[in-house]
VOGUDREN-409249 format. One record per residue (C-alpha): x, y, z; residue in one letter. Coordinates in steps of 0.1 Angstrom, whole numbers, padded with zeros to 4 digits, always signed. Layout:
BEGIN
XYZA...
This chain:
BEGIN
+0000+0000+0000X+0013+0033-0007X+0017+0064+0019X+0005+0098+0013X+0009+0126+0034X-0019+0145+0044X-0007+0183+0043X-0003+0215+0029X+0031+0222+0049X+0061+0217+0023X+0086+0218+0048X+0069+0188+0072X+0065+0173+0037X+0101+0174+0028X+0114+0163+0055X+0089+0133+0060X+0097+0121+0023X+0133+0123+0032X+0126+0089+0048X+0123+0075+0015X+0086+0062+0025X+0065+0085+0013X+0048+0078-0024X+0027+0110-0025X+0007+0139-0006X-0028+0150-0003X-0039+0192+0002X-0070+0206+0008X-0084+0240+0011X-0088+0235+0047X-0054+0224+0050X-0040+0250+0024X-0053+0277+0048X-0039+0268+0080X-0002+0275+0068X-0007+0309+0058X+0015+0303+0029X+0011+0312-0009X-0007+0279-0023X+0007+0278-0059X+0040+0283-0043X+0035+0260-0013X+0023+0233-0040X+0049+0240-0066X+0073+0230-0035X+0052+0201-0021X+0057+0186-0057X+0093+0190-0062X+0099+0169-0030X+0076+0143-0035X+0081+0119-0064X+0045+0107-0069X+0013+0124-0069X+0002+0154-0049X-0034+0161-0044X-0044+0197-0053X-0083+0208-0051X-0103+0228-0068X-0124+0255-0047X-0148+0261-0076X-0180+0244-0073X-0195+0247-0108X-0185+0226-0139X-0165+0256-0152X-0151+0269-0125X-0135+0236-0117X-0123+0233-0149X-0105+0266-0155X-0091+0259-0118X-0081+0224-0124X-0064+0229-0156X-0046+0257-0136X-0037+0238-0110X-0023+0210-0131X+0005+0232-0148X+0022+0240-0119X+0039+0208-0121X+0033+0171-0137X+0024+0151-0107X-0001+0171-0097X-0039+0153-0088X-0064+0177-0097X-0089+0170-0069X-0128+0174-0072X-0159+0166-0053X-0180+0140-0054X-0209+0158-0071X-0227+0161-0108X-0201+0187-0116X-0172+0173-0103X-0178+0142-0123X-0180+0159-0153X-0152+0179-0144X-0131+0143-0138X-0144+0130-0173X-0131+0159-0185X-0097+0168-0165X-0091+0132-0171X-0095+0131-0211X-0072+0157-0209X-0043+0135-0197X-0045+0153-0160X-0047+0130-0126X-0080+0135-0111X-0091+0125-0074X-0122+0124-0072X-0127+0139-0030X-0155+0136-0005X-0168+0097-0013X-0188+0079+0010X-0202+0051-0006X-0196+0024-0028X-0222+0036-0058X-0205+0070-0058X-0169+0055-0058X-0187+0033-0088X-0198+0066-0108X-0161+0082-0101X-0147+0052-0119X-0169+0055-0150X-0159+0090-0150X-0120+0077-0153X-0110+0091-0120X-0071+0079-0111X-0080+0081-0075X-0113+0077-0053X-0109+0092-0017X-0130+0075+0009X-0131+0094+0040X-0136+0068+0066X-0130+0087+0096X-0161+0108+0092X-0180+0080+0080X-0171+0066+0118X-0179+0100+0130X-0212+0090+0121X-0219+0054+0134X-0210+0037+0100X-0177+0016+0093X-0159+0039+0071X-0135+0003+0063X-0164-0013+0054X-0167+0011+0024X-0133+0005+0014X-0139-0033+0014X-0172-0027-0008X-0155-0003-0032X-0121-0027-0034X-0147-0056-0047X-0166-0035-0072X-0138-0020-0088X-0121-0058-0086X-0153-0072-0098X-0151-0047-0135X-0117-0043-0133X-0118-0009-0127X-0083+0010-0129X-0093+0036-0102X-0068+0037-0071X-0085+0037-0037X-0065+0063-0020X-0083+0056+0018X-0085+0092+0035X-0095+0113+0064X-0073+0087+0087X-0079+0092+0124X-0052+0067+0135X-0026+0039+0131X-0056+0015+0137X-0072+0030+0104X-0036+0026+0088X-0038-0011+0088X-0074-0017+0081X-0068+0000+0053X-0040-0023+0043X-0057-0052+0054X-0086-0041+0032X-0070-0039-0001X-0067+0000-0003X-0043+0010-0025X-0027+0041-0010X-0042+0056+0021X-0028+0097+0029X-0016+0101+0069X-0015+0131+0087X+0019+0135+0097X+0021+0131+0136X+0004+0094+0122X+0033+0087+0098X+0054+0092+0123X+0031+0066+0149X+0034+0039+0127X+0073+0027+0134X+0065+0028+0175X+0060+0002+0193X+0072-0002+0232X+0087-0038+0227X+0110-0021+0202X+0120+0005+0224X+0124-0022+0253X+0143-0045+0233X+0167-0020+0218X+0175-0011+0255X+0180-0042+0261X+0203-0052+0232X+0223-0020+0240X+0229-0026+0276X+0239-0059+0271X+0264-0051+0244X+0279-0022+0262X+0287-0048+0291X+0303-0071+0269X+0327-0041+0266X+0331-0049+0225X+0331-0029+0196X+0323-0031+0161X+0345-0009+0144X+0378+0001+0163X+0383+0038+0170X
């Protein structure tokens, strides 16, 4: 499964993708507007430190609006994701974008028949926001099991890209249920490599090889 980051911060970004572990990044408006930054300049860096896709959404709401935006948006560099909602327009707006040659994720889906129209519509990407389907009472994984056996079921090319993550737990459900990228907020990315038997064991390792009073490389 791949790892997006979930953030409009190009410097966080950066230096998460220095791990080598990071395939991509997801923006929003919400997210945009929380750094107080330039956008086209805070997504023109984003992109050159990330290798794969980084998802960049349109505010527009009507067909032409997103598609002036989007088209925008996708020249400020070549992996960029034009992002749209999961409405009427933003579908057409996906068919569109898409017949173009532009990325498109297709933002905002909570159910399997809408994930089933963004497909038809040649989204690259289908967001599934499970957290707030949670939020709600519903299993938000359950959708992403549903939507992994349509598309399998057609053999739709659209990549599941499981969002709106509220935790490690939803990192591995995700995995577990065929999702092919999910994006992390960063303070999750970094969750994922703790656990406190590492930490004991390392101590453990450490103390005993300092008392054996050898070294691996001489000074």
């Amino acid at each position: 499964m791949q790892i997006f980051i979930d953030s409009a911060d190009p410097g966080e970004i950066a230096a998460l993708a220095a791990t080598g572990l990071v395939d991509g990044a997801t923006t929003n408006p919400s997210l945009a507007a929380k750094t107080g930054l330039s956008f086209r300049e805070s997504l023109a860096a984003i992109c050159a430190c990330v290798d794969g896709p980084v998802s960049a959404e349109v505010t527009a709401v009507d067909l032409d609006g997103m598609l002036k935006e989007g088209r925008h948006l996708a020249h400020v560099a070549d992996n960029v994701a034009v992002k749209v909602p999961l409405t009427w327009d933003g579908l057409k707006a996906c068919r569109a974008l898409s017949a173009d040659g532009h990325m498109v994720n297709v933002t905002l889906c909570f159910s399997a028949n809408q994930a089933l129209l963004a497909a038809k519509a040649g989204a690259t990407f289908i967001s599934p926001f499970v957290g707030r389907l949670d939020d709600i009472g519903e299993d938000g994984m359950a959708v992403v099991r549903d939507i992994r056996q349509v598309y399998d079921n057609y053999g739709f090319q659209t990549r599941i890209l499981a969002a709106s993550i509220r935790g490690t737990a939803h990192v591995r459900e995700a995995a577990l249920a065929g999702a092919d990228a999910a994006t992390i907020p960063p303070a999750i990315f970094r969750e994922l490599v703790r656990h406190p038997l590492t930490d004991k064991g390392l101590a453990q390792f450490l103390e005993d090889w300092k008392r054996s009073g050898q070294t691996i490389v001489d000074s």
